[in-house]
Structures are given as structure tokens and as C-alpha cells.
C-alpha positions in Angstrom: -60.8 -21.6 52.2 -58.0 -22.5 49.9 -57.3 -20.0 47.4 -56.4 -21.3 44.0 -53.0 -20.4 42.6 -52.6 -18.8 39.6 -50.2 -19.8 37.1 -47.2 -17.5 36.9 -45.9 -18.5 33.4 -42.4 -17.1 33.2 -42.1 -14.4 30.0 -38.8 -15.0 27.8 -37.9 -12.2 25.6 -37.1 -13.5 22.4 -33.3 -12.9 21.5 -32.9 -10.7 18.6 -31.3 -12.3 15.8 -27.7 -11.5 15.7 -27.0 -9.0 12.6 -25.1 -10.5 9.8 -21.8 -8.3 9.8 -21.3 -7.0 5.7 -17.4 -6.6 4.8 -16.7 -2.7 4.7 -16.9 -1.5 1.0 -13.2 -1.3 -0.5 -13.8 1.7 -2.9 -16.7 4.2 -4.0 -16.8 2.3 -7.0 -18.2 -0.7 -7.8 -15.6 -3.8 -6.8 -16.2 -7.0 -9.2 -17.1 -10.3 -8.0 -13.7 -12.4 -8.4 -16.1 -15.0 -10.3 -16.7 -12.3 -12.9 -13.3 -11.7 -13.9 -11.1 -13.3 -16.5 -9.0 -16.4 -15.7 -5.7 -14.4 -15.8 -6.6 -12.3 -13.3 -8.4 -14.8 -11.1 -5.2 -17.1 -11.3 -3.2 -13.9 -10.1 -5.5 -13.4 -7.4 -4.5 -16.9 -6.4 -1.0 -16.2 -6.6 -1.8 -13.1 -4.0 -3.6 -15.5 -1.6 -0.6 -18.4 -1.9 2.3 -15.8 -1.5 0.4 -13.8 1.6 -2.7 -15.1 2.3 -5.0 -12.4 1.0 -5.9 -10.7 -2.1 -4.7 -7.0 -2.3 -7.5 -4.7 -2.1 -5.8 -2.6 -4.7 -6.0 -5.8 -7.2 -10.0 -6.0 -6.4 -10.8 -2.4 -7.3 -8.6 -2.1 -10.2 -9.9 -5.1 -11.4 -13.2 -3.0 -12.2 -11.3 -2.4 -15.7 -9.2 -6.1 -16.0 -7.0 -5.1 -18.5 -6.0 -2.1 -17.4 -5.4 -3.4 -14.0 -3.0 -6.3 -15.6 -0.8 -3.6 -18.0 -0.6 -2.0 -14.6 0.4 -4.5 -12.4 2.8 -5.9 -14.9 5.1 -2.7 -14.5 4.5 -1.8 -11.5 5.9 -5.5 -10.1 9.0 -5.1 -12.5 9.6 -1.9 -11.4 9.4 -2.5 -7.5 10.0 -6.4 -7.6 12.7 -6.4 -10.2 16.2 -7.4 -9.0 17.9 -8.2 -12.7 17.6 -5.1 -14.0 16.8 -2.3 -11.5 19.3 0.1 -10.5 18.1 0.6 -7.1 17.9 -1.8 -4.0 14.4 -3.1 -2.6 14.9 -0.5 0.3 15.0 2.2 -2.0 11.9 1.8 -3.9 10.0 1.1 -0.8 11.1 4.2 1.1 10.3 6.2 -2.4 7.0 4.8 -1.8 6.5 5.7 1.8 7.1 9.3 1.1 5.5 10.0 -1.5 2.3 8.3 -0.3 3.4 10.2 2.8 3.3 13.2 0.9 0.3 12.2 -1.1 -1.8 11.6 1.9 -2.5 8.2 0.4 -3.7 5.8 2.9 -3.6 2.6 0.7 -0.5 2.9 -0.5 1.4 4.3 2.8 -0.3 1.4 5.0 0.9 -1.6 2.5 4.3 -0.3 1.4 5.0 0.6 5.0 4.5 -3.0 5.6 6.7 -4.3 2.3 9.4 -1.7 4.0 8.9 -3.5 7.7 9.4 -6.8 5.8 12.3 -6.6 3.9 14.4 -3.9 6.3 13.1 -6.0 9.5 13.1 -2.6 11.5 9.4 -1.5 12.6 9.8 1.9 13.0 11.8 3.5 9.7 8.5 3.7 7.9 6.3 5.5 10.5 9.4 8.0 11.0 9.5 8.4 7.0 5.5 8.8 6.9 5.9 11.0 9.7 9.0 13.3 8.4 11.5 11.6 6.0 14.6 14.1 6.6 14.0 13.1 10.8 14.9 9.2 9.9 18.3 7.8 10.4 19.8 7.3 6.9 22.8 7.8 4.9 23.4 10.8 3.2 23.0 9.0 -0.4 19.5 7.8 0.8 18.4 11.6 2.2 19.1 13.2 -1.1 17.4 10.5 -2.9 14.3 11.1 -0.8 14.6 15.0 -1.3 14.9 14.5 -5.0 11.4 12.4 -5.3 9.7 14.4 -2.8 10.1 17.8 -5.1 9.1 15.7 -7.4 5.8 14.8 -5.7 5.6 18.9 -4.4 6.6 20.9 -7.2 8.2 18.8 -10.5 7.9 22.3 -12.2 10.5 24.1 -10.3 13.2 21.5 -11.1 16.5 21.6 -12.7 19.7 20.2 -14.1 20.8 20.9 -10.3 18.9 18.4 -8.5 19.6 15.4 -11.3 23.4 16.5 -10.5 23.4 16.3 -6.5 22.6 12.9 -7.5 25.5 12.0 -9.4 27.5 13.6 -7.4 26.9 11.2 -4.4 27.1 8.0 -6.5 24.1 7.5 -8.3 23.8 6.6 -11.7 21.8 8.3 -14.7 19.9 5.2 -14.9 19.0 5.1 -11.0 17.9 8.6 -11.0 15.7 7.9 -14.0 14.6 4.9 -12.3 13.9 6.8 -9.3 11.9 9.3 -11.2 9.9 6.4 -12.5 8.7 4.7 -8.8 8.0 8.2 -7.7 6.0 9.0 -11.1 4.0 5.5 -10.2 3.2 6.4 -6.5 1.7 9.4 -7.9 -0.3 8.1 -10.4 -1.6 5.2 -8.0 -2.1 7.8 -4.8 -4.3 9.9 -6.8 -6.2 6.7 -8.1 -6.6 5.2 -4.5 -7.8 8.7 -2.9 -10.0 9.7 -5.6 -11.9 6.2 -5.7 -11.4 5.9 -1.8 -10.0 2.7 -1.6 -9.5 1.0 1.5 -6.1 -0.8 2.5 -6.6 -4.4 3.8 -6.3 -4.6 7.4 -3.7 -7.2 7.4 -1.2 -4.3 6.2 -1.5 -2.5 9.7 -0.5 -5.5 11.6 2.5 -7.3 9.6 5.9 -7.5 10.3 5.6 -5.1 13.7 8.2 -7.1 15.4 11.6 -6.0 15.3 13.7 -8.7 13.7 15.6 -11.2 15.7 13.2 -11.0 18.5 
């Protein structure tokens, strides 16, 4: 007698819809929408994006208060962009930055300016050594005591004197580049202490740039 066959129906599990990945929050604070803000900041936003491709986190988040993001940026790009009238080179400022983001513990600031420094020096390991211990990189004389005078003044401003302004001079740099120097390292302060108290995230992008010795 023939037995009858039963119907074997073959069970699919039903994929599980893939989760829709949410960007990473960039600060503890709320971050605008870029369509909320005013036109001049939006149309430096898409200066950002045309110069590098991406819009500094640091520009989003301070963007929470518009105008005070844009009296900001205004001097903090003429002091670290400006060629005309700064008394320092582009390496200087940069390394400033390192170490006293270094020193700060700032990991916004010491991921992009590490990058800026990769950029314009074209050597991919002066800013980890600087991060890692300034007065272990290979640099001139002139440059070490320049980095010694801004990190006391990241440590300990308090315990300064007339001395320290003077083993400046004494090596070649002017009144003006001291007080200029005084001025990026008074700005990395003020903007490390922002970024870690409001735990703002670096862009990724920074981690990756300009890792590549130049020339090869």
C-alpha cells in the first residue's frame, strides 16, 4: 500500500532587518542642524567642505551659540592662518598647538592640529613624538625653548617671570613673537578646555590625513 507523502515545506527564517547605523554624537551638547543656522555660517561650512571635504566638528558644536562661534573663528584663523602679519612661521603655531593639547589632554584639538602639522611639515611622525614628549623631538634649539616657554604656560603661568620672556630674546625671537606665542598658547587653552568639558569628538578624517611621508 502506497503511503502518501507528506509535504515537507522548507521553513525560511526571515532576515532581520539590517539596523540603520546613527552617526556618533559629536558633543554632550546639543549639535544644530546646519539648516538651522545663519547663512554666514552655513556659507563657511561650505568653504570647510570645498577646501577639505568635510565640515570640522569643532565648527558644528560651536555653532550651538553662531555668533560666538564666528568672533571665534575669525581670530583664531588670523592667528594660526595669518602669514602678513604673524611673527611666527606655520610650523610654529602648529607645534604650539600640539603640545599644549598634548599637555591639555585635548583629543580634538591634538588629533586635527597633528594633522595641519603632518600637512604643512610633510614628516608623519614630529607630531606623535611632540604629543608624546615635546623635549624628545628633533628640533632646533630656538624651537625647544619656544615649546618650554608655552608649555609653563599651559602647567603653571603663575610661577613665571621676566626670565623666561628673556631666554627668548636671547635666542632670536622678537617681543612681538613671544607675545604672539603667548597668544596661540592662551587660545589652545581656552579651546582644550571647551572641547573636553563638552566632549567633543574629532572627525575621523583627522586620524588618517597626511600619514605618508612626503616625496613617497
Amino acid at each position: 500500500m502506497a503511503t502518501k507523502s507528506k509535504n515537507t515545506k522548507v521553513s525560511r527564517k526571515k532576515r532581520a532587518p539590517k539596523p540603520t547605523s546613527k552617526p556618533l554624537p559629536t558633543a554632550w551638547v546639543r549639535v544644530p542642524d546646519e539648516a538651522e543656522l545663519p547663512e554666514d555660517v552655513r556659507a563657511l561650512f561650505g568653504k570647510f567642505r570645498d577646501k577639505t571635504g568635510f565640515v570640522p566638528n569643532v565648527a558644528r558644536n560651536f555653532a550651538l551659540t553662531p555668533e560666538h562661534f564666528l568672533r571665534w573663528f575669525r581670530y583664531y584663523d588670523f592667528l594660526m592662518r595669518g602669514e602678513d602679519q604673524s611673527h611666527l612661521s606655520r610650523k610654529e603655531r602648529e607645534m604650539i598647538a600640539v603640545v599644549v593639547s598634548a599637555a591639555n589632554e585635548c583629543e580634538y584639538c591634538l588629533a586635527s592640529h597633528s594633522a595641519y602639522l603632518r600637512e604643512i611639515t610633510g614628516d608623519p611622525v614630529l607630531p606623535d613624538v611632540l604629543a608624546a614628549n615635546y623635549r624628545r623631538a628633533h628640533l632646533t634649539p630656538r624651537e625647544h625653548a619656544l615649546l618650554e616657554f608655552v608649555h609653563q604656560i599651559t602647567v603653571d603661568s603663575a610661577v613665571m617671570s621676566l626670565a623666561d620672556v628673556q631666554m627668548l630674546r636671547t635666542i632670536g625671537y622678537s617681543d612681538e613673537a613671544i607675545f604672539e606665542a603667548a597668544q596661540v598658547a592662551a587660545m589652545f587653552n581656552f579651546t582644550n578646555r571647551i572641547a573636553n568639558a563638552m566632549g567633543w569628538v574629532p572627525n575621523e578624517e583627522y586620524y588618517y590625513q597626511h600619514r605618508s611621508k612626503r616625496g613617497d
